[in-house]
Every structure is written in structure tokens, then in C-alpha cells.
C-alpha positions, 0 to 999 in steps of 0.5 A: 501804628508802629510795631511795637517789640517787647522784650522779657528779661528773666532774673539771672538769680531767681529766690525761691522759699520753702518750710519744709515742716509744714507737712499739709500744704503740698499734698491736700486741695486749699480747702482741706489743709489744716495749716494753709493759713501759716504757709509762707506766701506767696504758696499760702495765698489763696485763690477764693475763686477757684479755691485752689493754691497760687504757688512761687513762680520761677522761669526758664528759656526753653533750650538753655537754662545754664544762665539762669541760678535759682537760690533755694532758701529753707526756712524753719519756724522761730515762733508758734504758729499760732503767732506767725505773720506770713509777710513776717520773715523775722518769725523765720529762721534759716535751717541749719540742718536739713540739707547736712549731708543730703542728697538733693534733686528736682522730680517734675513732670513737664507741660507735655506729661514728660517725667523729669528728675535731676541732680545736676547743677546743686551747689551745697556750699552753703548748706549749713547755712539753709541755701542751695543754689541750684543751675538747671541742667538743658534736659530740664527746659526741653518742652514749653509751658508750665511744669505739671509738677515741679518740687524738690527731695531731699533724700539721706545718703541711704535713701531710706528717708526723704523730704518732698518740698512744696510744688513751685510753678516752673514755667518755661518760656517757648523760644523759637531758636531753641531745638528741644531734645525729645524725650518721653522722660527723663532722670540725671542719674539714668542719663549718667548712668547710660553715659557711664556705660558707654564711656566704659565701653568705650574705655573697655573697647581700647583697654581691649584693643590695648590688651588684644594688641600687648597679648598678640605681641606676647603670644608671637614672642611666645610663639617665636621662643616656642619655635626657636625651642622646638628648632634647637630641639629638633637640631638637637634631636637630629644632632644626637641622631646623626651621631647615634647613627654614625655610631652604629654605623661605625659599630656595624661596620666594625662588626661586619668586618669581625664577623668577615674575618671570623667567616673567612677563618672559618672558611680557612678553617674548614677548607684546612679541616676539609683537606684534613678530612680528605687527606683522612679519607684517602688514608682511610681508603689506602689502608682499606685497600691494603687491609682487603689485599692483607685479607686477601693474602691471608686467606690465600696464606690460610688456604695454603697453610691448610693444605699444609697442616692436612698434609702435615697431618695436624689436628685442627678445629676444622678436621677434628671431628674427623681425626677424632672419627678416624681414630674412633675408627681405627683405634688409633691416633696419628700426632704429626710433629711441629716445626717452627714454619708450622707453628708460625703460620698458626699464629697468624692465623690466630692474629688473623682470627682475633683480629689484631691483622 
């Protein structure tokens, strides 16, 4: 028996439909939901064996998925439930409406358990017509098998409001080449995020290495101005100081040499008066001696003129007492004459006694 090689093609564009004002069909068992009947198959068939929903199914190949454009198809009701063939898709209208400014993603949980959620790969061009089409992204088609859950939200701008379309049944085909990028979960936005954050460090990182280098440069420029600065401020400093010095050296000198000329006057001058003085002493002393030989002679001059006048017989103060006695004695007074010699001796000794000799 000869071997026998199957080979799988997937759809390079795979539709899929949904009516998302059928609000019970996603959420509620098959037995419990009060529109199963009006849901448009093959999500409205029903499985009476095992009572459950058989959901559209969709493919991908584990590992790579950017081949592979699904068309996502909204549709509204034209007609009254009641009177909706599911097979009929002329009872259907394209929604114009809901995907008008509207953020779009896929939430599901991989074979694995993994939490899956993106918003790459939606193409809104014809979303006013009720078409999205929609380019999984690899981290979508890491783990093989068939997703656990698998729908689409619909979320307004605010993300205050959002629309969950029915679940579909995304299986993706093992491949064997293929090297899956574990994950425990996964979100777009998150992963963006993270990317983000590190091109920003990245980007920071250069931008301060740009700055660090631009404020080194202009910290040395800075530090070589200050330093040119302070130099000129110190040359000009010691400028000012080495001309204050040569001022007050060429001052001092000057007052050094006033003040000799005053001191050697001084000295002139006191030598000058100190010979005065000398000179004055020894007249001092000359005339000291001459007025002691003066007195000297004047009392030898009295000495002799008092034995002239005693032998004159002339009252004097000195013999008064006793002329006076005698003659109280005697009753009688003796008056000597005076002559010219006589007279003139006693008027040096009256110069001499007043002092003017």
C-alpha cells in the first residue's frame, strides 16, 4: 500500500457572520435561550444529541497567521422575527451603524487556558458598510487546538459601552515547524504598551546620553569661561596688588627718606642747640665764677670798708646798737664827716645788698 500525503488548504479569506441584536445566543445553553430558533446558522443549529450550539468555524496554522484575512460580516434584521428564514439572507440587512467609530478586538482563551486578547490587524474601511476585515496577529496562533472561547467586542471610544458578538470556533492547526512563543496570556494593548515603554527607554536612554554629552560640553565651556574669569581676576587682582604695593613702596620710601632728612635735622638741630647749650653753660659758668671772685671781692671791699668806717667813726646798722649805748653812756654823740671815698663805698655796699652786683 503506497503512502498516501494529504494536504489541508485553508481559505486565504475566511467570512464570518454575526447579528449582534440577538442578545441570548452567546451566553445561555441551547435549551435555555428564547431566540435559538431566529439565530443565523450555522450558529442556530442545533446539536439534539448533545443539546449544545455548533458555532461557525474559522482556521488558522499555528505559528503564522498573517496569510490568512478573515471578513467579518454585521448584520441586522429587515423583517420580524417571527417571519426570518435563517437560510434567508435577503430578511438581512448590512449594519451600517455599529462599527461607526468603535473600538474593535478579539478576547479568547486558547486550547491551553491561555487569556488572549487583541487589537491588531482590523482594517475599518468598510465599516459603514457592516465589514471588517480582520489579519490575526502570531501571538493569536501560539498554542494548538481549538480556542475555549473565541468572540469579538465592540467597544465606544470611552470604553464605557461595549458590544460582545457571539463566540466562533477558532481552531488552529498544529504545525510541526512551527516554534510558539509561550505565553501564560496575552493583550495587544499590553504588549504595545510594554514596547512602548521600552522604545521610550530606549529612546530616553540616547536622548540622555544626547543631553549628558551636550551638558558636559557646556558644563566644560562653562567651566573653561569660569576659569578664563577667575585667571583674569586673579592677573587682575594681582595687577592692582603689585601696583598698590609699588605705591606704597615708592610712598614709603619717600616717607623714609622725609623722615631721615627731618631726623638728621633734628639731629643738626639738636647738636646746633646742644652747643648752644654747652656754649650757655660755659657763659654760665664763666660769669658764675666772675660773680663768686665779684663776691669774693666785695666782702674783702666791705671787710675793709668796715674798718674804715670804724675807724671813721661812722654810725652804721651794724654798730648802732653800740654808738647809741655809748652815747646814752657818755651823753654825748660823735658824727664823723663824710667824704666822697666814703660815700662811694657805701653805695656798693647797698648795690651789693640789693643785689644789683
Amino acid at each position: 500500500m503506497s503512502n498516501v500525503e494529504m494536504k489541508m488548504n485553508i481559505p486565504a479569506v475566511e467570512p464570518l457572520f454575526f447579528c449582534v441584536d440577538l442578545a441570548e445566543g452567546f451566553h445561555l445553553p441551547a435549551q435555555y435561550t428564547q431566540d435559538e430558533h431566529e439565530h443565523l446558522g450555522p450558529n442556530g443549529i442545533e446539536n439534539i444529541l448533545l443539546n449544545s450550539r455548533e458555532f461557525q468555524h474559522a482556521w488558522l496554522i499555528q505559528g503564522t497567521s498573517s496569510g490568512n484575512t478573515f471578513e467579518i460580516n454585521f448584520l441586522k434584521s429587515n423583517k420580524n422575527w417571527g417571519g426570518v428564514s435563517l437560510y434567508d439572507l435577503s430578511s438581512f440587512d448590512m449594519d451600517d451603524s455599529t462599527l461607526i467609530n468603535k473600538l474593535v478586538s478579539f478576547e479568547g482563551t486558547d486550547a491551553t487556558g491561555s487569556y488572549v486578547r487583541s487589537d491588531e490587524g482590523f482594517d475599518g474601511t468598510q465599516a459603514s458598510l457592516g465589514v471588517l476585515s480582520w489579519q490575526p496577529e502570531a501571538a493569536i496562533t501560539q498554542n494548538a487546538g481549538h480556542y475555549q472561547s473565541a468572540h469579538f467586542l465592540i467597544e465606544n471610544p470611552e470604553r464605557t459601552k461595549v458590544i460582545q458578538t457571539l463566540d466562533f470556533d477558532l481552531e488552529i492547526i498544529n504545525n510541526d515547524v512551527a516554534i510558539p512563543e509561550k505565553h501564560a496570556n496575552y493583550v495587544s494593548e499590553l504588549n504595545r504598551l510594554l514596547v512602548n515603554f521600552d522604545e521610550s527607554i530606549k529612546s530616553g536612554q540616547k536622548q540622555l546620553a544626547f543631553y549628558q554629552s551636550l551638558y558636559v560640553g557646556i558644563m566644560q565651556n562653562n567651566i573653561a569661561s569660569l576659569n578664563d574669569t577667575a585667571d583674569k581676576a586673579i592677573k587682575d587682582m594681582n595687577d592692582k596688588t603689585d601696583t598698590a604695593i609699588k605705591a606704597n613702596q615708592e610712598q614709603l620710601d619717600t616717607d623714609t627718606k622725609n623722615s631721615q632728612a627731618k631726623i638728621d635735622k633734628l639731629v643738626s638741630d639738636s647738636t646746633a642747640h646742644k652747643d648752644e647749650v654747652d656754649k650757655s653753660l660755659n657763659d654760665l659758668e664763666d660769669r658764675q665764677r666772675k660773680n663768686d671772685d665779684d663776691i669774693t671781692q666785695n666782702k674783702a671791699d666791705i671787710a675793709a670798708n668796715a674798718e674804715d668806717i670804724k675807724s671813721a667813726g661812722v654810725v652804721t646798722q651794724d654798730n648802732a646798737k653800740t654808738v647809741m649805748q655809748d652815747i646814752l653812756d657818755t651823753g654825748g654823740l660823735s658824727i664823723g664827716k663824710s667824704d666822697p671815698a666814703t660815700d662811694s663805698k657805701m653805695d656798693q655796699m647797698n648795690k651789693m645788698l640789693e643785689g644789683d652786683m
